[in-house]
C-alpha positions in Angstrom: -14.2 7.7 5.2 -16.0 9.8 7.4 -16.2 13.6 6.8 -13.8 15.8 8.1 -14.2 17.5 11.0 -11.8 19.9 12.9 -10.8 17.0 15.4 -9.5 14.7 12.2 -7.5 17.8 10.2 -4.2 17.2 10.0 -3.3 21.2 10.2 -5.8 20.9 13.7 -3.5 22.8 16.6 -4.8 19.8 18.7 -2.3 17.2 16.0 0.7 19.4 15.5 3.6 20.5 17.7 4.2 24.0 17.2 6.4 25.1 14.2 7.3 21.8 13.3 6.8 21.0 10.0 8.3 18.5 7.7 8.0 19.9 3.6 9.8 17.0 2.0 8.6 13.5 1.9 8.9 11.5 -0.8 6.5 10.2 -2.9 4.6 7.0 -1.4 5.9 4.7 -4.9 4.2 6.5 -7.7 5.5 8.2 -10.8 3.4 11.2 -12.8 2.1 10.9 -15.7 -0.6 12.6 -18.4 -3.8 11.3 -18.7 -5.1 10.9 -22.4 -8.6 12.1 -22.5 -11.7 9.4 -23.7 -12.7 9.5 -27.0 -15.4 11.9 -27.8 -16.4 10.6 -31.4 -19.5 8.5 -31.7 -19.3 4.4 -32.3 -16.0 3.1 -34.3 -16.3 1.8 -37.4 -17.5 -1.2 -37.5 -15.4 -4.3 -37.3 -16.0 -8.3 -38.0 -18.8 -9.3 -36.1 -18.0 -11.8 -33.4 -19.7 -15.5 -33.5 -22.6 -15.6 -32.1 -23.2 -17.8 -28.9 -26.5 -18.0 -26.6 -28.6 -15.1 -26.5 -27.8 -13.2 -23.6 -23.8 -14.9 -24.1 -20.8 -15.2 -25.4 -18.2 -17.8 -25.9 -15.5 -18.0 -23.0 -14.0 -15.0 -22.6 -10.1 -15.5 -24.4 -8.0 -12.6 -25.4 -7.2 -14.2 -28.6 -10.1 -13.6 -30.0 -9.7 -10.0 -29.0 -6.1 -9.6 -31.0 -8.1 -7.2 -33.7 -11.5 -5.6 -33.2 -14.8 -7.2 -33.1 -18.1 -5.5 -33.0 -20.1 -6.8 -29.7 -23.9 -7.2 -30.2 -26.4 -8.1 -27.5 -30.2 -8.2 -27.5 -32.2 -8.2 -24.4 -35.7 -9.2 -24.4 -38.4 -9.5 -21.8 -42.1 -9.5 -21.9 -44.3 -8.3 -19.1 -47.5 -8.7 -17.3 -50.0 -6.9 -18.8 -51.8 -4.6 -16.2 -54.0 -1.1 -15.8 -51.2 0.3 -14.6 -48.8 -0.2 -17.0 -51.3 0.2 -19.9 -52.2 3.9 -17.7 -48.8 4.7 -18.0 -48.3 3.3 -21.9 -51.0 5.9 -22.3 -50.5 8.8 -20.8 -46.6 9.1 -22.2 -47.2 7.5 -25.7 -45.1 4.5 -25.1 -45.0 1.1 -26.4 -44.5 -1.4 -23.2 -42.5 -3.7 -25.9 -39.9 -1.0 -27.2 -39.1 -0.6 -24.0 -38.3 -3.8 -22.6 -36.3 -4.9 -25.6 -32.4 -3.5 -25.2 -29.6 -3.5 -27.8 -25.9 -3.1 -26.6 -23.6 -2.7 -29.6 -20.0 -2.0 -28.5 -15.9 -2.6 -30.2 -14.1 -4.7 -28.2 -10.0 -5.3 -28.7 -7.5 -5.2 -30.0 -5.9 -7.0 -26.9 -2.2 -7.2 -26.1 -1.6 -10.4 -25.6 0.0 -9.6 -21.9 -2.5 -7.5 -20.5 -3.2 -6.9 -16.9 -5.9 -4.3 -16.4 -9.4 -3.5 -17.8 -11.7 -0.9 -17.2 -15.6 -1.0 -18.5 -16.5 2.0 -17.3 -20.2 4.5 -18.1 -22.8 6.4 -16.5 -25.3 4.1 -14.7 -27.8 1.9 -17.0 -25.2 2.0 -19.8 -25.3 -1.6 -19.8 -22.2 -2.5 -18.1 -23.2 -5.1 -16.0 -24.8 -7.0 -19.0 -21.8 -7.0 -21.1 -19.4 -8.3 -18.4 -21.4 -11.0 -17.3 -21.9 -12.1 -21.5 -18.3 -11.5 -22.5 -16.7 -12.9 -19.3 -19.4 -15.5 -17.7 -17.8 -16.8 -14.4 -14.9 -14.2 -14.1 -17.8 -12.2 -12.6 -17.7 -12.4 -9.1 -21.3 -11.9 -8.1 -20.7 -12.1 -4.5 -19.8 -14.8 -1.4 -22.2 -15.5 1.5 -20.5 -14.7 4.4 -20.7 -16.6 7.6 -21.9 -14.5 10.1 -19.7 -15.9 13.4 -16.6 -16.4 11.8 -13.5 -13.7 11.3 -13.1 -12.7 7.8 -9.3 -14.7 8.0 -11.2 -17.6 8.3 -13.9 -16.8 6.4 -11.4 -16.2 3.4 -11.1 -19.5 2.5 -8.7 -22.6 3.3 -5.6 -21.2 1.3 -2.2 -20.4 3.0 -2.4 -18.0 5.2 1.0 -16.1 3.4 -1.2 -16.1 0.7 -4.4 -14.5 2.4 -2.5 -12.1 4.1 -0.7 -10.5 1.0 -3.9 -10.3 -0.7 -5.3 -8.1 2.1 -2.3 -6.1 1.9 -2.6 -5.5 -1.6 -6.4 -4.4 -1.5 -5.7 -2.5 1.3 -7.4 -4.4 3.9 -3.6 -5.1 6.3 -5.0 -4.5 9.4 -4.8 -7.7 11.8 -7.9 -6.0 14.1 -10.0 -6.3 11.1 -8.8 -9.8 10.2 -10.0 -11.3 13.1 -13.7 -9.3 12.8 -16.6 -10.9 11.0 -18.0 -9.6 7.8 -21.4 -8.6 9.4 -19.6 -5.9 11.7 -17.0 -4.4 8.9 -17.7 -1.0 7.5 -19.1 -0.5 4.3 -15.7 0.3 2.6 -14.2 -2.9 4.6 -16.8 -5.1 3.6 -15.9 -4.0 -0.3 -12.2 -4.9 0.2 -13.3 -8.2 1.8 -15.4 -8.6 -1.0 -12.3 -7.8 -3.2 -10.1 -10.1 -1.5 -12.4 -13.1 -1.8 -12.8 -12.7 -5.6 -8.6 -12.0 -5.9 -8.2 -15.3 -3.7 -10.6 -17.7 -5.3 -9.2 -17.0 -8.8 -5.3 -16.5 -7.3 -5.4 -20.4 -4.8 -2.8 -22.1 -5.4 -4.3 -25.4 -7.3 -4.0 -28.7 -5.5 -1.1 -30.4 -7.9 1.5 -26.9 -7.0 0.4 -27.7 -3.0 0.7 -31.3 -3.1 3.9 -31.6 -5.7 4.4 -33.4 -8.6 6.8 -36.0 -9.8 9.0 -33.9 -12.4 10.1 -30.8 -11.3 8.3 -27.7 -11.8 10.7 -26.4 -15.0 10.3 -29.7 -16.7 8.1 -31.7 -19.0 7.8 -35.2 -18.5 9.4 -37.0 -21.2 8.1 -38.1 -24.5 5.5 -35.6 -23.9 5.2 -32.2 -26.0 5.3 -28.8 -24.3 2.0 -28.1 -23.0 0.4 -24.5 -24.2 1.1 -21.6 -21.5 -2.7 -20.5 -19.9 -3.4 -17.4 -19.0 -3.4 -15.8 -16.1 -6.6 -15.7 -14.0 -9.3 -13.1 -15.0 -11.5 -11.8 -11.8 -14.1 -9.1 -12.8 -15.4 -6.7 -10.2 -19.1 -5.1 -11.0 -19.7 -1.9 -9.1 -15.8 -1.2 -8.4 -14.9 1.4 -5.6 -19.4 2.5 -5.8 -19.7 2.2 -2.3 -16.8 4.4 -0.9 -15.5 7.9 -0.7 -13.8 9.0 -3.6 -10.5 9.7 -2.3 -10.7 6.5 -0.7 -11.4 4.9 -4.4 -9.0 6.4 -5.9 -6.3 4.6 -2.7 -8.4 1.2 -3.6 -7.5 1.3 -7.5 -4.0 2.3 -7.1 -3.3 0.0 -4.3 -4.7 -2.8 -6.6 -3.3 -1.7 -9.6 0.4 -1.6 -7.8 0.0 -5.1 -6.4 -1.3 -6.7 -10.2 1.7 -4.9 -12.0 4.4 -6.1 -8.9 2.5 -9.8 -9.2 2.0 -9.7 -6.1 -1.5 -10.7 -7.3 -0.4 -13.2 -10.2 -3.9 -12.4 -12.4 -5.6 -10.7 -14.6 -8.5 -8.1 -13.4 -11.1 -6.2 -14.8 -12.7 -2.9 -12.8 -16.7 -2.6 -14.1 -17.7 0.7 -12.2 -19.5 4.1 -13.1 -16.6 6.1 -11.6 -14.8 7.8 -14.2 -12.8 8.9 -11.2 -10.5 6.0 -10.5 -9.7 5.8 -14.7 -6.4 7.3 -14.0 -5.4 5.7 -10.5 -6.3 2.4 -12.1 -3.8 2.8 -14.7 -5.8 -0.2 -16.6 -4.5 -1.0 -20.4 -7.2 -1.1 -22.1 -10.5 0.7 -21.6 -14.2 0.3 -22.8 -16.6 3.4 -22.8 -19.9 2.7 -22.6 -21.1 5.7 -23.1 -19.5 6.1 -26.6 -19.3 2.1 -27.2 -15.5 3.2 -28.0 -12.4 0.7 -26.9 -8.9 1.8 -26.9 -5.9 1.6 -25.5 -4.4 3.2 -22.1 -0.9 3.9 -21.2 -0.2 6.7 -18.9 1.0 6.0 -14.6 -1.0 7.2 -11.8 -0.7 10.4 -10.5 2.6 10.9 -7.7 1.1 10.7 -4.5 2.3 13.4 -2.3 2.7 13.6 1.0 3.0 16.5 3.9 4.9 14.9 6.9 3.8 16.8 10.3 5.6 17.0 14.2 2.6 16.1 15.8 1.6 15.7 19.6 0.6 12.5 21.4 -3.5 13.2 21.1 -3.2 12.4 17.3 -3.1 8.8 18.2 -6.1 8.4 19.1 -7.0 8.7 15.7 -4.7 5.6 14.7 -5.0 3.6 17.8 -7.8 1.1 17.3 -5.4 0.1 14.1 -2.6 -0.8 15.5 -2.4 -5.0 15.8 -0.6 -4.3 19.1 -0.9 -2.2 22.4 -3.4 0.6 21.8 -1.0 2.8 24.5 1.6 5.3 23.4 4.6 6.2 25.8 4.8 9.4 26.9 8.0 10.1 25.9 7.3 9.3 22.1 8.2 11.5 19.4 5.0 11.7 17.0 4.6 12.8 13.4 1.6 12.5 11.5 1.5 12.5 7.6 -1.4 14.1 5.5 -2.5 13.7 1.9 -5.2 16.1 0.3 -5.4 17.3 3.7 -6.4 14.3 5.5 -4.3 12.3 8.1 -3.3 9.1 6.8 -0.2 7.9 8.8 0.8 8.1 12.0 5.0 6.8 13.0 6.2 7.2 17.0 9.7 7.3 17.9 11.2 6.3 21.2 14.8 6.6 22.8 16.6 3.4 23.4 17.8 3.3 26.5 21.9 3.0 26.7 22.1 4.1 23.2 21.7 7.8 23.3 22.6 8.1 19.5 19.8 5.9 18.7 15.8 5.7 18.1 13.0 3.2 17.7 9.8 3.1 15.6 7.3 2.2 18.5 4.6 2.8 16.2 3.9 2.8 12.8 0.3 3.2 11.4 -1.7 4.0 8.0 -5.4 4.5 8.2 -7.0 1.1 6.6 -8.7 3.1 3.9 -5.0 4.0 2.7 -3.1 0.9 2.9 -1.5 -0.7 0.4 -0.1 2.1 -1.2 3.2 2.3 -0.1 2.3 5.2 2.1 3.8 3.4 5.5 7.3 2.6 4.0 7.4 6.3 2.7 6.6 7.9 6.2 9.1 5.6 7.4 11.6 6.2 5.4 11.3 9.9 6.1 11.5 10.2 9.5 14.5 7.9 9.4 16.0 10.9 6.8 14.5 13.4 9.5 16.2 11.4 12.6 19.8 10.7 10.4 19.6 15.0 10.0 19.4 15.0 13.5 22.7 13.0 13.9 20.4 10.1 14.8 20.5 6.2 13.9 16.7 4.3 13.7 15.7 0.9 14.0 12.6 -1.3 13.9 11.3 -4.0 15.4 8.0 -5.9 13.7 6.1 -8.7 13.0 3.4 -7.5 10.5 4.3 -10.0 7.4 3.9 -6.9 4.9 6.3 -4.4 6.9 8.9 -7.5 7.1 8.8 -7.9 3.2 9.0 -4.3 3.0 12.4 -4.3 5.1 13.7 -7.3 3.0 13.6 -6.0 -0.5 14.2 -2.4 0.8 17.8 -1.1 -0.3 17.1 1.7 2.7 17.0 -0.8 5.9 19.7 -3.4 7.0 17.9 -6.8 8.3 19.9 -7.4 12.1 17.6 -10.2 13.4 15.0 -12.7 13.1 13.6 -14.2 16.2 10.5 -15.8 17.3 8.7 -15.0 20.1 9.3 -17.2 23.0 12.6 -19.1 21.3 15.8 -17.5 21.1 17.1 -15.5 18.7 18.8 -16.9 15.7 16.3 -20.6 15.8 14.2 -21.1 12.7 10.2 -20.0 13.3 9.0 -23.1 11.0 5.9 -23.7 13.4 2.9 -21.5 14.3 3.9 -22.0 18.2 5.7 -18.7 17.7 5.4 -14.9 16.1 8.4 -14.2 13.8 10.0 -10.7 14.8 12.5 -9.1 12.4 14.9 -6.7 13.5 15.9 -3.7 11.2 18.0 -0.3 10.6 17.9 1.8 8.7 21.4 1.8 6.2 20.7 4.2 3.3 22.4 2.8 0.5 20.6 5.5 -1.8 18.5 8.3 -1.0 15.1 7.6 -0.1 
């Protein structure tokens, strides 16, 4: 996220209609909560040592090995070329070249719950971090994907559905089709960690050949004279460096956004953050957490923080800003309506509302827009939802008309909007959109059922 500058403010006089501002918005799907603080107290007590495996490794990762608390102990070894310089500096400090290149990491890990769905290893840089998750969980460490350079990261992503690859960008925060179609080489640096994100969620989340092609008993049975087979776990995807390479705020958006999608299953697996951020510790939300500074495990249960919102009357210049992310026509009618939401004082949603002609008692959503570094958070569907509240004040009905898959799921499950139609574009309304010859297009209003 770039810094802010007076053009980007979300209080700027350039943004905001005079005198119009919107206090109440509700809270873009978070609850409050306290945040216990980390242990302070040196190592734990020391627990059954875990079987040893190859140096520099443990046995597969499985969490019921974890049920109690095991004492985790790793030596690293490594002997160097003997030089002047390194005998100069040996000298001139005192040091012995062989203390130093020998490393001990002595951590508890567990107890586990059984149905866990969030990990943090989290500690100050050169804790040892990376070493202990590439020994306790081998593969499940995603050590990075070699982009091609000339094709868009949809394509890019992998052979899997595309339902599939789309609701994992949504749920890291990467829903913007403009970016979709973009190769990796020309992403930002905070896109290019999402991408990276994605890839890891999708390679361990594909749907395995035998659910694609069928089987021949149906998926609740077991075939007969069979016994039950055991229940796997989920998937485990570990992230080293998680949320290093991007503002803070816009960390803190990555982790919950993630953390929201794992706990809805949208994302049906298991995932562990490895990061020196103490920062994202509460927006993750994760259920267990390892310290490395202290060596200390222990469990975590407290929500994210609320995510509050200011929702602004804005004028037409603020979407520039938003433009270049919208997957449709970058113009904006002049007779919109704008608003513009902030969070910690930065714009983060723009919405657009437009008279429909013949219906004086009615608006449309024309445009509807959260910054990419902000997505997946529920942030959209919030603004929405608000200035439908505003617009009903104003003795006003609101509809919608999209085709982004996430905001049509949204309108689905939502108790606050009424689906009207589904069409396809090209066909007419009311045939089925089976084939990719057409762009499905639902149809919406807004029918609070309960207050949003």
């Amino acid at each position: 996220m770039p810094p802010e500058n007076p053009m980007t403010h979300p209080n700027d006089p350039a943004f905001l209609a005079p005198q119009d501002h919107i206090p109440h918005l509700p809270q873009a799907d978070a609850e409050g909560g306290s945040l216990p603080a980390l242990p302070a107290e040196g190592l734990p007590s020391p627990a059954p040592t875990r079987p040893p495996g190859k140096p520099g490794r443990l046995p597969p990762f499985r969490t019921a090995d974890y049920l109690e608390a095991r004492q985790i102990e790793l030596t690293l070894s490594l002997s160097i070329r003997p030089s002047f310089r390194v005998a100069q500096v040996a000298g001139m400090f005192d040091l012995n070249p062989v203390q130093h290149t020998t490393r001990q990491i002595r951590v508890t890990f567990g107890p586990l719950q059984p149905g866990w769905q969030l990990g943090l290893i989290v500690g100050p840089s050169g804790s040892g971090k990376s070493t202990l998750a590439k020994a306790l969980f081998g593969d499940a460490l995603y050590q990075g994907h070699p982009w091609p350079h000339d094709l868009p990261i949809i394509e890019a992503l992998g052979p899997g559905p595309l339902k599939h690859i789309t609701r994992v960008l949504t749920a890291v925060g990467l829903s913007s089709p403009p970016t979709w179609l973009r190769p990796y080489a020309v992403l930002s640096t905070g896109e290019k960690f999402r991408a990276d994100l994605a890839y890891a969620l999708l390679q361990a989340t594909a749907p395995s050949a035998s659910a694609r092609e069928g089987s021949r008993f149906p998926p609740d049975s077991t075939p007969p004279h069979l016994p039950c087979p055991p229940c796997p776990e989920p998937p485990l995807v570990v992230f080293d460096e998680f949320t290093s390479v991007v503002d803070r705020t816009v960390a803190q958006a990555v982790a919950a956004a993630l953390a929201r999608a794992t706990r809805q299953r949208i994302l049906p697996c298991r995932f562990v953050a490895v990061t020196c951020h103490y920062d994202v510790l509460s927006w993750l939300a994760p259920d267990w957490v390892l310290d490395m500074a202290t060596g200390c495990f222990h469990q975590h249960q407290s929500q994210r923080p609320p995510i509050t919102l200011e929702l602004f009357r804005a004028k037409p210049s603020a979407w520039a800003l938003f433009a270049p992310h919208h997957y449709l026509s970058g113009s904006l009618s002049p007779a919109a309506q704008c608003f513009l939401a902030a969070w910690q004082g930065r714009p983060v949603c723009f919405c657009a509302v437009l008279p429909q002609p013949g219906r004086p008692a009615w608006r449309r959503i024309s445009r509807l827009v959260t910054l990419p570094d902000y997505q997946g958070l529920g942030i959209g569907s919030a603004v929405l939802c608000a200035v439908a509240d505003w617009l009903r004040n104003q003795r006003l009905r609101t509809s919608i008309t999209t085709s982004h898959p996430a905001m049509i799921a949204y309108l689905r499950r939502s108790p606050h909007w009424r689906i009207t139609r589904i069409a396809t574009v090209g066909r007419n309304f009311g045939r089925p959109a089976a084939t990719s010859t057409g762009r499905r297009v639902v149809s919406a209003e807004y029918w609070p059922l309960t207050p949003s």
